[in-house]
C-alpha positions, 0 to 999 in steps of 0.5 A: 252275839251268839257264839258259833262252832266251826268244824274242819274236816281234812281230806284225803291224806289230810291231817288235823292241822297240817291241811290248814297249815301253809308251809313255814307257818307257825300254826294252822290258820284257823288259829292265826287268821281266823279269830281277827276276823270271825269273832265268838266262834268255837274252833273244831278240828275232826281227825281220822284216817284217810290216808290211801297210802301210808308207810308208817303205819297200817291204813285204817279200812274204814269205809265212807260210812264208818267215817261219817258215823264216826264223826256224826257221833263226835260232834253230838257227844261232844256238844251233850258232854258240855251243853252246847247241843243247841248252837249254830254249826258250820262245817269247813271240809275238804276233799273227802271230808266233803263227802264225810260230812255229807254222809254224816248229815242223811245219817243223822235224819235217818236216826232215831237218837235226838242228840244226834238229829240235833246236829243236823238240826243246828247245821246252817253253812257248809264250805266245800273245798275240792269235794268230789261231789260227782266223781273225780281223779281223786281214785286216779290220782290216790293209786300214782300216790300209792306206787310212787311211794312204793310197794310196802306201803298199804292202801284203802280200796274202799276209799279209792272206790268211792271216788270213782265217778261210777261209784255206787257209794258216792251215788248214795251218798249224793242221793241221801245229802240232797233227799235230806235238803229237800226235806229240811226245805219241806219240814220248814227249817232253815236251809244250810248254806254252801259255799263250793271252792274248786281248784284253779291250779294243776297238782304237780305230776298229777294235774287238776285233781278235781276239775271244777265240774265235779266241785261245784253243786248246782244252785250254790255259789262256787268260787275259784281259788288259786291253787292246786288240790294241796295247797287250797286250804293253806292260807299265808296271810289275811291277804290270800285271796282265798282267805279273803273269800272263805272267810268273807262266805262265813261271815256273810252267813253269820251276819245274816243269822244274827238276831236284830241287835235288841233282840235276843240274848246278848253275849255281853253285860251292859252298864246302866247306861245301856253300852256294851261294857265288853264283859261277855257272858259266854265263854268256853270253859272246857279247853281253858285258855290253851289247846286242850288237845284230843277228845275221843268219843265213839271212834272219832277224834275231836281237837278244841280250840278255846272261845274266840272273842272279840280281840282273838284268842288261842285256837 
């Protein structure tokens, strides 16, 4: 079996764990949930600073493209520094982090440096979740933030600008993602699948943050989930309905890029009888048995989780 990376990438206001963690649960579901029912995956989360408004601190300018760079930099010094350049990717990005990683893939045709080309070149599935794909009252929705939480608090103009339906950046960023598709579909690569997610309930004291028009890209599969902007990439239980359907995506696609099952590599040694004894060859060894925590390269922040096997494993 052929191991997997899968990158989250919060969004607007978002953290690195807490946008895919539910409220009282003792870890993000990526850690819980996800191993019991994806199997030889290698877990990714990408943090950066998107808050639009923050009182602690002084918000970060970068703009969409200092993000997206960021983050294209990450994941292909990441993957050189153990190895690993050649493995299947799937992204899982909410909110701006949709458009983030958008970013990132035209940035990596455009480049000249094969590492990072080959993260494009690997990508095969991406899961948007309440990405403003064209426009949204996300910008609306950041600046109500920003009062209610009061005047000493600093906001990101750039990144309010973007998310306005006339944007100019958001145009581009748009133009050059569905360029580099055409592309990929013209060069004979395989195509990246993507799954769009729109919320189905209102934000309280904001509304539906962004509506199912904006969510969605014409010619992929969309699907609702019951909840509002915030709490769509909390899941409980293997029960959640979205879980159920995110999860049910990502395994749909991985099977399909399965090679038939005498064919290729095998992730596991058999015994003289041709039986899978259950001892797999491939493995992490960076990260240990634990969360290893942060790993920075090139302004971006890249946190792993070990090696997931058949029975689970740590995040």
């Amino acid at each position: 079996m052929r191991v997997h990376s899968i990158i989250f990438v919060h969004g607007l206001t978002g953290d690195r764990e807490k946008t895919w963690q539910a409220k009282n649960a003792a870890a993000p579901w990526p850690q819980t949930l996800l191993p019991s029912r994806v199997t030889h995956a290698r877990i990714l989360t990408f943090g950066y600073d998107a808050y639009v408004a923050d009182w602690r601190s002084v918000v970060s300018k970068n703009r969409i493209g200092n993000h997206s760079m960021n983050l294209l930099a990450a994941v292909a010094t990441y993957r050189e520094d153990d190895d690993t350049n050649d493995r299947p990717l799937i992204f899982v990005c909410h909110s701006l982090g949709g458009l983030v990683c958008k970013d990132a893939l035209s940035t990596a045709q455009q480049r000249p440096e094969r590492h990072l080309k080959q993260v494009l070149l690997c990508t095969r599935g991406i899961v948007f979740l309440g990405t403003p794909h064209h426009g949204s009252d996300l910008a609306h929705w950041a600046e109500k933030l920003a009062k209610a939480i009061g005047v000493l608090k600093q906001t990101n103009p750039a990144i309010l600008a973007v998310l306005k339906s006339d944007s100019e950046v958001l145009e581009r960023v748009q133009a050059g993602f569905h360029t580099m598709i055409r592309s990929r579909a013209q060069d004979r690569l395989p195509p990246i699948e993507i799954t769009c997610f729109f919320e189905e309930l209102p934000l309280s004291g904001v509304g539906t943050v962004v509506p199912k028009d904006s969510a969605i890209l014409p010619g992929y599969i969309s699907i609702g989930i019951r909840a509002n902007h915030m709490d769509m990439t909390k899941f409980r239980n293997v029960d959640d309905a979205g879980f159920t359907a995110v999860v049910g995506e990502l395994r749909r696609w991985i099977k399909e890029w399965m090679p038939p099952r005498d064919g290729g590599l095998s992730s596991a040694r058999r015994n003289e009888n041709g039986e899978d004894d259950g001892r797999r060859v491939l493995g992490i060894t960076q990260g240990g048995s634990h969360f290893e925590g942060p790993s920075f390269v090139h302004g971006g922040t890249l946190f792993q989780g070990n090696y997931i096997g058949r029975n689970g494993g740590p995040f």
